[in-house]
N, C-alpha and C positions, 0 to 999 in steps of 0.2 A: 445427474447434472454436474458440472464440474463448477467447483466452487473456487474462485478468482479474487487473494487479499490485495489490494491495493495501499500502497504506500507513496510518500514525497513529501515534500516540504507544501508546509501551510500557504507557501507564497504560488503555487500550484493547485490550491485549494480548486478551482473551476475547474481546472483541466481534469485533476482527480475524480469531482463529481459527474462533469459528461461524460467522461471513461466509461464512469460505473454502471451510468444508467445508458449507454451503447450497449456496453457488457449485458447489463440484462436484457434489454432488448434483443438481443442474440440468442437469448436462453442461460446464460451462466446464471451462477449468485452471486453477486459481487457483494464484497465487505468492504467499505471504505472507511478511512479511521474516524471514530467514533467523535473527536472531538472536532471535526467539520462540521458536525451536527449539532451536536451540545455544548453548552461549558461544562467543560472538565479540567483537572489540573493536567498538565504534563504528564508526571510520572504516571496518576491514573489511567492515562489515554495510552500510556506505552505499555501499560500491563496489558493492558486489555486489549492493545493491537497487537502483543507475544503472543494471547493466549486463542487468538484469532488463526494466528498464522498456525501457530504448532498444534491445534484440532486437525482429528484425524480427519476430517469431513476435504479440509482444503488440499488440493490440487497445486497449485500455484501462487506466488511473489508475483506482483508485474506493481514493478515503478516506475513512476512518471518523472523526468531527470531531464528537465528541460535550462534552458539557458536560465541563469540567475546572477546579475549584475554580469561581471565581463567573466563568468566562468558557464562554460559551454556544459550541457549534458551534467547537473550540477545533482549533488549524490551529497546529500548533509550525513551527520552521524546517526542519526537517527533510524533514516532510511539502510544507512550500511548498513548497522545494526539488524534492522529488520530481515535483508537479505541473507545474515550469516545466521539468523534463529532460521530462514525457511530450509537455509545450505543444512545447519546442523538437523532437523526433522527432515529432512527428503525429500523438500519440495524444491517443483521445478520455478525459475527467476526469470522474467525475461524483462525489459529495461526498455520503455517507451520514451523518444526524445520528440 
């Protein structure tokens, strides 16, 4: 089964969760970041979506990088971040708008 981490900005929080659960409906696993779910702090939430990504089990990055206030296809630091930990482990990124 190919296992699919999902990342964006919180202001994307829905789009993120339909994704996921499309995604599994498909057959993947989708991981979506932990603290759409729970309260968590920030940093807790970003450790734990590194260590989401850089498991050997995942497959792929896919971000959702949709319009936010007048910036098109909108990619926070966060998200970078997350892209350049799957870039540095070898996983493949792809960028849903």
């Amino acid at each position: 089964m190919k296992r699919v981490v999902l990342c964006g900005s919180k202001r994307f929080k829905d789009e993120v969760l339909r994704l996921g659960e499309e995604l599994k409906n498909r057959g993947y696993e989708a991981v979506v970041p932990r603290e759409f779910i729970v309260d968590m702090s920030k940093k807790d939430a970003s450790m734990l979506h590194f260590k989401e990504i850089s498991d050997d089990r995942t497959d792929a990055v896919l971000v959702v990088n949709e319009t936010k206030g007048d910036l098109e296809n909108y990619i926070g630091a966060n998200s970078f971040a997350e892209v350049a930990m799957g870039f540095f482990k070898r996983k493949k990124s792809f960028f849903k708008k």
